[in-house]
C-alpha positions as CSV (number, residue, x, y, z in Angstrom):
1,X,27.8,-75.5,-96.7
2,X,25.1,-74.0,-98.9
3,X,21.6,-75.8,-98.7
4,X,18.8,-75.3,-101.3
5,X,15.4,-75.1,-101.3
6,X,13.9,-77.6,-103.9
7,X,10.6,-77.8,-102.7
8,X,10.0,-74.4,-102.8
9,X,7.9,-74.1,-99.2
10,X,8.7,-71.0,-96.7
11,X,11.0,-72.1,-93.8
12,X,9.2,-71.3,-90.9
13,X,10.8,-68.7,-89.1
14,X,11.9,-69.8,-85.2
15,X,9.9,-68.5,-82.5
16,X,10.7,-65.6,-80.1
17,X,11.8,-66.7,-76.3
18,X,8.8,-65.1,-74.4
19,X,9.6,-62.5,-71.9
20,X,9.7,-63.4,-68.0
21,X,7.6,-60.5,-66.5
22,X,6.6,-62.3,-63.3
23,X,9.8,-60.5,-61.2
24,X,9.3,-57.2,-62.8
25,X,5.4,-57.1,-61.2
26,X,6.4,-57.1,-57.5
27,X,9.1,-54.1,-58.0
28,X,5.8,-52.5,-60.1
29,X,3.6,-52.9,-57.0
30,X,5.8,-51.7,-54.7
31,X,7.2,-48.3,-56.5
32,X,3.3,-47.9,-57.2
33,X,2.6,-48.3,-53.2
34,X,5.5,-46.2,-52.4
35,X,3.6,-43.5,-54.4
36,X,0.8,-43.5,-53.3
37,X,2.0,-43.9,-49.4
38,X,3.8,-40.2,-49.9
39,X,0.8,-38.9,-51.4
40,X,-0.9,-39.8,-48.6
41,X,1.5,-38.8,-45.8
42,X,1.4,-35.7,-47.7
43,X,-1.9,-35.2,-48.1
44,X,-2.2,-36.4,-44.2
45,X,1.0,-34.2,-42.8
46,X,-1.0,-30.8,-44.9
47,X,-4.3,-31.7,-42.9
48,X,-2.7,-32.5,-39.7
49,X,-0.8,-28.6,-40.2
50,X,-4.0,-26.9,-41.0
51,X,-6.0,-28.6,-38.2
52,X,-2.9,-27.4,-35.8
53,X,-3.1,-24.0,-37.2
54,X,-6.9,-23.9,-36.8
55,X,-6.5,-24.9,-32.8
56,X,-3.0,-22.4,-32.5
57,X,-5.4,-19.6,-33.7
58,X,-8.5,-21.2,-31.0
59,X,-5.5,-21.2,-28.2
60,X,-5.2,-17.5,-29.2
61,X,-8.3,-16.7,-29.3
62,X,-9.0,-18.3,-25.8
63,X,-6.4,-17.1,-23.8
64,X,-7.3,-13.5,-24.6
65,X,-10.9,-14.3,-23.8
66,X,-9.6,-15.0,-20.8
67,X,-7.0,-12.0,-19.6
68,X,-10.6,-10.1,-20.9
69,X,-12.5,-11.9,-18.2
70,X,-9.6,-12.1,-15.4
71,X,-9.8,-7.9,-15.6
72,X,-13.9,-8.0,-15.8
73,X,-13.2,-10.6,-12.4
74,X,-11.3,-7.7,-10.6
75,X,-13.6,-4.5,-11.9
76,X,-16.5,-6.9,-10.4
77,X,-14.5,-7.7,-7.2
78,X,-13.6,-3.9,-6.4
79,X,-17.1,-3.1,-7.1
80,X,-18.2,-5.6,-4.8
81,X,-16.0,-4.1,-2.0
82,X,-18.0,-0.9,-2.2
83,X,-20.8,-1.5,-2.3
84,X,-20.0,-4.0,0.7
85,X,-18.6,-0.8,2.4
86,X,-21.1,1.8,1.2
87,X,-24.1,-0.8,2.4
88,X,-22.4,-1.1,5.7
89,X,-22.4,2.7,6.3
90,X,-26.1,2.9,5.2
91,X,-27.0,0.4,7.5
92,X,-25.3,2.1,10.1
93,X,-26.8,5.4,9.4
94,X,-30.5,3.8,9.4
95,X,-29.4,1.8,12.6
96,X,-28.6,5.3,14.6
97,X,-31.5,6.9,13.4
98,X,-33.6,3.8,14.7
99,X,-32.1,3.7,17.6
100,X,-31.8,7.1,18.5
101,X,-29.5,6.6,22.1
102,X,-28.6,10.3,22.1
103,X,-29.6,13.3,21.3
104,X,-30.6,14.4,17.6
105,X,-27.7,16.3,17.1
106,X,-25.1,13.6,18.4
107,X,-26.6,10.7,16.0
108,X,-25.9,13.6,13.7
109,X,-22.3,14.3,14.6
110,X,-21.3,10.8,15.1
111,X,-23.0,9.6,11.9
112,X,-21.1,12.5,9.7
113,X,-17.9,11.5,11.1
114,X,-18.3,7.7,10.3
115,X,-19.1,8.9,7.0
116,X,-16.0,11.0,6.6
117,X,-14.1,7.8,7.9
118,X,-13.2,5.8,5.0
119,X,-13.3,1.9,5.2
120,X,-15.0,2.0,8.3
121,X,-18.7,1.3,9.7
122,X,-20.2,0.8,12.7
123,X,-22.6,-1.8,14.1
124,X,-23.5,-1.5,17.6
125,X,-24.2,1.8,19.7
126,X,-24.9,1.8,23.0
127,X,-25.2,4.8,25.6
128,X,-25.1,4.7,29.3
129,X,-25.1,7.7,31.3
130,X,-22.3,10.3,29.8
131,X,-20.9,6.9,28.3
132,X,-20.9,6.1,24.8
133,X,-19.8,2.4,23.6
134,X,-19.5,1.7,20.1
135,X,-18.4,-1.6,18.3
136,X,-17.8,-1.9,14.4
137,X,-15.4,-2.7,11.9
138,X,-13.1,-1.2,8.9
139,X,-10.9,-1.9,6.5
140,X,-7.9,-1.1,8.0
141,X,-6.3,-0.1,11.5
142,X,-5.6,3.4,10.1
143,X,-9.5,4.1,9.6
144,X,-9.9,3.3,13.0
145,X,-7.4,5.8,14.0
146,X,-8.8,8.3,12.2
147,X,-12.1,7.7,13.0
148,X,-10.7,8.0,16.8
149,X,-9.1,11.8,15.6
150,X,-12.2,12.6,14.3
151,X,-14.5,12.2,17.4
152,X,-11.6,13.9,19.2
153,X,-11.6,16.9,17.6
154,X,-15.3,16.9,17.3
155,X,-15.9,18.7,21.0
156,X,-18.9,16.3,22.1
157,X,-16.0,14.1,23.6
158,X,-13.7,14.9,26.5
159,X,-12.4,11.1,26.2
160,X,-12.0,8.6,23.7
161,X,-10.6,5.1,24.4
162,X,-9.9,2.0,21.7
163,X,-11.2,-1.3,24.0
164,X,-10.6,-3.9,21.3
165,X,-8.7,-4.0,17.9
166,X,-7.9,-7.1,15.7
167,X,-8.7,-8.4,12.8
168,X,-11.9,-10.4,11.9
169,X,-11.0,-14.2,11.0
170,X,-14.6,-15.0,10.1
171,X,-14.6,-12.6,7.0
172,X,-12.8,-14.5,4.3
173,X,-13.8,-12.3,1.3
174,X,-12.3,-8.9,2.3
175,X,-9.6,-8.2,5.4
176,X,-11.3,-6.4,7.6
177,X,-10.4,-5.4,12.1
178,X,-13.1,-5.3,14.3
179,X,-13.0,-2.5,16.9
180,X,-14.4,-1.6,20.4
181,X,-14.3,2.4,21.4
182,X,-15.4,3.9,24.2
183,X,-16.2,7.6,25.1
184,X,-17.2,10.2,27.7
185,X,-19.5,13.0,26.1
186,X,-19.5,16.4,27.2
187,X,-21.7,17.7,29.7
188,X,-23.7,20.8,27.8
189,X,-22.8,23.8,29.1
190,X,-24.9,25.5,31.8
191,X,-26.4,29.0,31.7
192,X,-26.2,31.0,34.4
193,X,-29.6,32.3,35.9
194,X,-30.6,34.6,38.3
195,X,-32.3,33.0,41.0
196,X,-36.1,33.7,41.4
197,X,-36.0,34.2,44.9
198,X,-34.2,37.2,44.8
199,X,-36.1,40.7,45.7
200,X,-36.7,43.2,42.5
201,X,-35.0,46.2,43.8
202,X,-36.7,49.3,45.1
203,X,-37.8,52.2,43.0
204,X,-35.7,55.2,44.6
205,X,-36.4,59.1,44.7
206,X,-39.8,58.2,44.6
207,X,-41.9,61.9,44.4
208,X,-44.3,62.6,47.8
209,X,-48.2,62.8,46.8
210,X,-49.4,66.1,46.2
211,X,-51.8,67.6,49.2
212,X,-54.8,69.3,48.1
C-alpha cells in the first residue's frame, strides 16, 4: 500500500540504536596493561643484564686482583724467610765475637763455616777445656750434616759428635730442627826447643898465647 504525504511535513527519520561500548573497555584496559607490563619487563630484564654484566666484569676484575696479591703474599713470605735466616747468622756472628770462648782465630773458623752452612745458625757456644758445645738450629737436617762435614774437615777438630736433633715444635711460621754438637779441638802443635840447661860447647884448637 502506498501512503501519501498531504500535509507536506518531513517524516522524522528513526533514531540510530546506540552502541554498547561498556564490554569493549575492559578488553581495552587489559591489552593496554599487557603492553605496558612487557615494556616494562623489558625494560627491567635489559637493566637487570647490564647490572649483571657490570658485576661479571667486577668478579673479573677482583679475582685477578687477587691471584696479583696471593704471588705478592709468597715474594713477601720467602723474603721473610731470609731475612729470618740471614738475621739469625748475624746474630750469631755478633754473639761469637761477644763472647769470645776461644781463640781469635777459632771464632773465626767456626763463624766462616756457619756462614758457608746454608739454613743453619747457631745460638749457644760454650767451651770447656779442649771441649766445644754448641746448640743452634737450621732449616733442615741436611744443613746440619753439612755443617758437621765442614768442622770435620776444618783441622781444629779431632772429633765431632751430633747430641740432639729434632725438629722445633714451637716455630710455627718456618720448619726448622734444633741441634746439639759437640767437639774436641786440637791441641796446637808443640815446637821443639832446646833446653836451656844445656852447656854451649867448647871452642876447640884453641891457639897457645904467644910468649914474649
Amino acid at each position: 500500500m502506498i501512503r501519501i504525504n498531504l500535509l507536506g511535513q518531513i517524516r522524522p527519520r528513526a533514531a540510530r540504536r546506540p552502541v554498547d561500548t561498556g564490554a569493549a573497555l575492559p578488553a581495552l584496559f587489559i591489552g593496554a596493561g599487557a603492553v605496558l607490563g612487557v615494556l616494562f619487563l623489558s625494560y627491567m630484564y635489559f637493566q637487570w643484564q647490564g647490572q649483571l654484566n657490570q658485576e661479571k666484569t667486577r668478579i673479573q676484575s677482583l679475582r685477578a686482583q687477587k691471584a696479583s696479591l696471593e704471588q705478592t703474599k709468597q715474594q713477601v713470605e720467602a723474603f721473610d724467610k731470609q731475612r729470618i735466616v740471614l738475621q739469625q747468622r748475624v746474630s750469631t756472628i755478633e754473639q761469637l765475637q761477644r763472647d769470645r770462648t776461644g781463640s781469635q782465630e777459632l771464632l773465626d773458623m767456626v763463624a766462616n763455616t756457619v756462614s758457608r752452612t746454608e739454613n743453619l745458625w747457631l745460638t749457644t757456644l760454650t767451651r770447656k777445656g779442649p771441649t766445644l758445645s754448641m746448640e743452634g738450629a737450621s732449616a733442615s737436617i741436611n744443613s746440619v750434616a753439612n755443617f758437621i762435614t765442614a768442622m770435620k774437615r776444618s783441622g781444629y777438630f779431632q772429633k765431632v759428635e751430633i747430641k740432639e736433633s729434632k725438629q722445633d715444635e714451637r716455630s710455627t711460621a718456618v720448619q726448622t730442627f734444633t741441634f746439639q754438637i759437640t767437639a774436641e779441638i786440637n791441641p796446637p802443635p808443640t815446637t821443639s826447643a832446646r833446653p836451656a840447661s844445656t852447656p854451649a860447647p867448647a871452642a876447640t884448637g884453641a891457639r897457645p898465647a904467644k910468649k914474649g
